[in-house]
N, C-alpha and C positions, 0 to 999 in steps of 0.2 A: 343742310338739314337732313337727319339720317330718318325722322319721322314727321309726322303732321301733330299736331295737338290745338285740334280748335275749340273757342272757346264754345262753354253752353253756357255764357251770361250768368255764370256764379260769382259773388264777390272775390273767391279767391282763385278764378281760374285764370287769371294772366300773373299772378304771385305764382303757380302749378308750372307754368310755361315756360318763364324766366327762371325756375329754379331746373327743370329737366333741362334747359339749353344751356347753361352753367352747367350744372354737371356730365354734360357729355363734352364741354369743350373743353375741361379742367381736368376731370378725372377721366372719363372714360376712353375719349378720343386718345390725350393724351400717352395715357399707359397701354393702347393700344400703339401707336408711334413708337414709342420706348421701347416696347416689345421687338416687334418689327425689325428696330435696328439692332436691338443687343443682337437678333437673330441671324442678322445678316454678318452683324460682325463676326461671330461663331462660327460659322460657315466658312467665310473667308480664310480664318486663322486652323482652321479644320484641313482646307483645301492644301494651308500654306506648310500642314505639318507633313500631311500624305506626300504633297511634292518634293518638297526634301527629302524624307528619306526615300523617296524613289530615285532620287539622283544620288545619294549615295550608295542606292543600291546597286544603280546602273555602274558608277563608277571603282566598282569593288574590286583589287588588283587581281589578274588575270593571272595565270600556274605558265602560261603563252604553252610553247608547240612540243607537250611531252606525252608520251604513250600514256594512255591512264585507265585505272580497272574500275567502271563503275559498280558498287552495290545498292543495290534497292533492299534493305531490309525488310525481311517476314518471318513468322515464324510457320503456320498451317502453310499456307502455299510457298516454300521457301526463297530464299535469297534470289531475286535475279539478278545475274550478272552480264554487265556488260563492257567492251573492250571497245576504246576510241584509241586512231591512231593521231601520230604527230598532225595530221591534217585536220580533225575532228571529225573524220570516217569510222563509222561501226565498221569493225573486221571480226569478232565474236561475239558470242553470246553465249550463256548458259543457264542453269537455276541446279542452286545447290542447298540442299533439308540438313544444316548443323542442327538444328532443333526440333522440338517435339511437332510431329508424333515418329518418325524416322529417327531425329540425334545424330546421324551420319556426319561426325565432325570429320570422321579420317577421309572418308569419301569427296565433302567438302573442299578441304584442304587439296588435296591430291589437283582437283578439277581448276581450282584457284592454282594451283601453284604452277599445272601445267600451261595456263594462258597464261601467265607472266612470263614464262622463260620463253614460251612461244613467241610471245608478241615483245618481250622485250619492255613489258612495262616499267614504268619509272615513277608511277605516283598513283595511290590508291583513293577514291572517292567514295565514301561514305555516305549515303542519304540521310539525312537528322529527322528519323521517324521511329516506329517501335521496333525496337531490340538494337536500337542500333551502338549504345553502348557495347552490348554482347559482340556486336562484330566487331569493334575495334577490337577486343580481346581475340578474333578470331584473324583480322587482319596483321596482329601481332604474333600469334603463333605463325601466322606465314609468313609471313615475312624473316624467320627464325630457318622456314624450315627450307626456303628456297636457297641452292647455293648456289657461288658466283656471282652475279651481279641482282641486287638486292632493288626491290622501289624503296624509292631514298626515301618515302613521307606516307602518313595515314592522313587524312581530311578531312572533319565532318562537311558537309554540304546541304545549304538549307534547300529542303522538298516544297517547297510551298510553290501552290500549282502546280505542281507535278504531274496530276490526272488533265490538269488542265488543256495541257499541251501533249503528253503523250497520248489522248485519246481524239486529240484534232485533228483535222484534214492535213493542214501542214505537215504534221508530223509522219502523216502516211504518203507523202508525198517525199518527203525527205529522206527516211528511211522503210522504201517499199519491200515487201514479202519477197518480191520475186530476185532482189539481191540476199538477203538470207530467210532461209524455209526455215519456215512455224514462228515469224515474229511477233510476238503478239504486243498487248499496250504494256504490260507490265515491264517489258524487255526495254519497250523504247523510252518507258519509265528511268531504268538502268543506262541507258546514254545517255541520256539527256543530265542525270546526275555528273557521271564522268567531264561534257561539255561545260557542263557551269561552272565546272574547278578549272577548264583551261580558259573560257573567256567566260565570265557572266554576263555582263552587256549581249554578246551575240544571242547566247540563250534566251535573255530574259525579254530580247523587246520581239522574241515570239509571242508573248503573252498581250493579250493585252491590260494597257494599265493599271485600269481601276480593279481587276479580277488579283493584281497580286497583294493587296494587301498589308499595305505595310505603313497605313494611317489609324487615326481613332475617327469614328462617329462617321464611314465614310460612307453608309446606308441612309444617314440622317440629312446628306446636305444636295445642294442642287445638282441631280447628276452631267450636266450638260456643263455648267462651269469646271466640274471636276475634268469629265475626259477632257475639256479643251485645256485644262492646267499643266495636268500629267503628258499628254500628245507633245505640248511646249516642251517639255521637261526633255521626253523621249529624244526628240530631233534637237535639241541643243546640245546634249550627252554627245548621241552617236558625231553629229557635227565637229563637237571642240574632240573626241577621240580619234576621227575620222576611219576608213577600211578600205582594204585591200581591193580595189576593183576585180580582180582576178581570182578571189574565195569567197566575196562578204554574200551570205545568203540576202532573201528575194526581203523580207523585212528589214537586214538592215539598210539595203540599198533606197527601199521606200523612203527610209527617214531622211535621208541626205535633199538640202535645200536643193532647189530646183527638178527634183527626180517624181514619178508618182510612182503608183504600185504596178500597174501596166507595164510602163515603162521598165521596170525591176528587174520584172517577171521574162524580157525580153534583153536582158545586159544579166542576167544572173548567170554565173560560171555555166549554167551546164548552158544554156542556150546560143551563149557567145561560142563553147566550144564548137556547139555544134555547124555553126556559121562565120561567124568572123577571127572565131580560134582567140586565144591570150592576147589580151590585150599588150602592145609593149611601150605604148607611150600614151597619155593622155589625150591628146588630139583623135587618136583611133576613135575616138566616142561620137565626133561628129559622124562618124560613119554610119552609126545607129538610127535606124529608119525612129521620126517622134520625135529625137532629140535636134534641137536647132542650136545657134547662136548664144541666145538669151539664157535657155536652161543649162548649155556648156558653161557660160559666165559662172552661176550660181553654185552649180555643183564641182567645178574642175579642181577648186582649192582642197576639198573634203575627199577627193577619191585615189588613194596613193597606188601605184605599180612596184612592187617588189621587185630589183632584177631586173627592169626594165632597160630599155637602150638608152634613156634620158636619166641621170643618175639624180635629175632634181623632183622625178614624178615621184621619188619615196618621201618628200619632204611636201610642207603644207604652202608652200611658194607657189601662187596660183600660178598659168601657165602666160596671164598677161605678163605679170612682171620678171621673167625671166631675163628679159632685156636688162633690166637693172642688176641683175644676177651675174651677167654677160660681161657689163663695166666692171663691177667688182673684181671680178675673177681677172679681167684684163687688168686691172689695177694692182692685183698681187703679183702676178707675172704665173701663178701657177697654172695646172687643169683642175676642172670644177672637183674631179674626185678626190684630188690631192686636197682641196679647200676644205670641202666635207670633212675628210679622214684626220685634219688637223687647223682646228679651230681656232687656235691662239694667232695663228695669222692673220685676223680679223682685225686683233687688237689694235695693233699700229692704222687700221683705217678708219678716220670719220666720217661715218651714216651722213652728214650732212652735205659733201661731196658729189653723193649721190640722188641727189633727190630732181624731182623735172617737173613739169607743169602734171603729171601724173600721180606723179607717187610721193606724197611728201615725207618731210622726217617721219611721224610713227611708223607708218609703213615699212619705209626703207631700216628702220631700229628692228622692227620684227623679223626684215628678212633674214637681219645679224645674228637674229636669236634662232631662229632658224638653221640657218649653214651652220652655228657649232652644236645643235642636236639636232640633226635632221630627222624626221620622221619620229620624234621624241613620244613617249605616251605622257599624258597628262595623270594616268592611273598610278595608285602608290605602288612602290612597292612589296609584291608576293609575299604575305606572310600571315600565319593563321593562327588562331589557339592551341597551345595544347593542354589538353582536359586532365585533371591529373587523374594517377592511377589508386583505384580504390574507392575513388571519390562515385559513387554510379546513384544511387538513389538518395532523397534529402534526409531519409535517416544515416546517414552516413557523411553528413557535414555536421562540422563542430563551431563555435565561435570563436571566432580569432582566424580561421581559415582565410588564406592570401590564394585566391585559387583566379585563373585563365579564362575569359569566357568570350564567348561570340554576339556581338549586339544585333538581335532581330529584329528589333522594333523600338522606336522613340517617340514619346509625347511628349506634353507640355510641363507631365507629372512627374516623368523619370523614364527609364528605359530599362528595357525588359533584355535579358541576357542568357543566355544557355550557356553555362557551363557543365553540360554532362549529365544530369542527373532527371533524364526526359520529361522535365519542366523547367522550362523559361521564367526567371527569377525577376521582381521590380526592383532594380535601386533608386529609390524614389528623389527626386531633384537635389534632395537637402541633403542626401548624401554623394553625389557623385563627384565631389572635390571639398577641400577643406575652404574654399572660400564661397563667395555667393557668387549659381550661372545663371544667366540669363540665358533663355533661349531667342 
């Protein structure tokens, strides 16, 4: 009973009573219930849209280990530019005014053109912010005017969060002043662009999740179901991609199952250098003061060694079942690297030969799938839009245009797309194929 309603001995006060208690348990109560759940289910399918496209964003194919020029576009405080090398180390920086109130395109160019041949660059990163049109235009005349060896590619690159992270403590941690003088946020703005074209995953799970944005209604819904959605999201990505024990920074180490942030913070490249030097085989990691048993278990499948002395730590073959790795290989007659380097010798063997009170068939079928790609990425292959030329503002699209674009964002209604012209376009559900999608 939501109220009292006693009677005052009127003929029709217990007709009053019955009729308020009927109408709260029919109408009101009711459509409050209904409510309620539509609302939750909202929420839910809200939660369930932002989490996807955060895994496709995490999983966006990687440019992997090539010199690259980031630009941050501006026009009053001009272009910063930044220089990452094949490792994703800042080795340059700059800021060049092709536009107003300066216009110094030749100066520009000069400044751009001399840290390419400097550095050797091989692929140019674009920030997708204002004027950034204009610098393709600008990234194309250099690219014209550099001779010899050319960067093979222009990029747009999505900025979203960009302040986010180059104004953070991470970021001042990661690329401190005292390795290059006068760096300021803008600059680290400009790497951080560059990094997101060689890996995005590494970039992006500096962020954190719900700040990047890439859901509908995600201010409207429970935030505590959200982070613990998106968190899931994050460490199943970096998981099923897995990383380098010997480069992966102090966040993506966090995400790997059995690992905390502490722990990260004390196994991240520069700390290990500092003490236990490169790792060269996975084992090494029991070495690590924290790490026991149980969290080696969790985490040893997920942490590959490039290079290593163990030629199976680049592959996702935890370090238990190597033993079954062991028989295989004694089963071929070859060595494990010769197995690795040529897969088809697998063929003539059946998985089911090898299985033991351990490790049964599926297991022992993945580790096959395993040894003929080892250390495989799960991310598509490298490849991006290209925006056409002319195409730059929407007065300048026609109909019937077959034009290139970059998907930033998907809902339940359609997906919004940048092709070039510094607004993000809807192709609303009902067109985005000629038959009917479901999401």
């Amino acid at each position: 009973m939501p109220f009292a309603s006693p009677s005052k001995g009127r003929p029709a006060d217990g007709w009053l009573i019955e009729t308020a208690h009927w109408a709260w348990r029919v109408k009101i109560a009711l459509h409050l219930d209904l409510m309620g759940s539509l609302r939750e289910r909202a929420e839910e399918e809200a939660i369930r849209v932002f989490a996807r496209n955060l895994k496709d964003l995490l999983l966006a194919a990687p440019a992997d280990a090539r010199t690259t020029l980031g630009l941050d576009p501006g026009i009053r405080t001009g272009v910063k530019v930044a220089v990452i090398d094949a490792t994703g180390k800042l080795v340059d920086t700059a800021t060049v005014y092709p536009f107003q109130p300066k216009n110094d395109v030749e100066g520009a160019l000069a400044v751009l053109g001399a840290l390419c041949q400097r550095h050797k660059v091989e692929l140019i990163a674009i920030g997708n912010g204002t004027a950034s049109s204009e610098i393709d235009k600008l990234a194309a005349e250099l690219i014209k005017c550099i001779p010899g060896a050319k960067p093979t590619k222009v990029h747009r690159v999505g900025s979203r969060c960009l302040a986010v992270y180059s104004a953070s403590a991470l970021a001042a941690r990661e690329i401190p002043d005292r390795e290059i003088p006068d760096i300021d946020v803008s600059l680290r703005g400009a790497a951080s662009i560059a990094q997101r074209l060689q890996d995005p995953l590494a970039e992006f799970v500096k962020i954190e999740p719900k700040a990047i944005g890439v859901g509908q209604y995600q201010h409207d819904v429970n935030q505590t179901k959200l982070a613990r959605a998106l968190d899931a999201v994050v460490e199943d990505v970096v998981n099923a991609v897995g990383v380098d024990l010997n480069t992966a920074s102090v966040p993506l180490l966090s995400r790997i199952s059995g690992l905390t942030e502490s722990f990260a913070q004390g196994t991240s490249p520069a700390a290990a250098s500092s003490s236990l030097g490169a790792f060269r085989i996975r084992k090494e990691l029991l070495k690590v003061s924290r790490l026991g048993p149980k969290a080696f278990k969790q985490c040893a499948g997920f942490l590959c060694i490039t290079d290593g002395d163990n030629p199976l730590d680049v592959s996702s073959v935890h370090p238990e079942a190597y033993p079954v790795v062991e028989r295989i290989v004694k089963a071929c007659g070859r060595d494990i690297r010769t197995l690795m380097r040529e897969p088809g010798i697998l063929k003539s063997l059946d998985p089911a030969e090898f299985t033991d009170e351990t490790f049964g068939l599926p297991t022992v079928k993945d580790i096959f799938k395993e040894l003929e790609k080892p250390g495989r990425d799960p991310r598509s292959e490298f490849k991006i839009a290209v925006f056409q030329e002319g195409v730059e503002t929407l007065s300048d699209l026609k109909p019937g245009m077959a034009l290139e674009g970059t998907v930033t964002n998907v809902t339940n209604f359609g997906a919004f797309v940048d092709i070039g012209v510094h607004q993000d376009g809807l192709v609303h559900v009902s067109q985005l194929a000629d038959r009917f999608v479901r999401w």
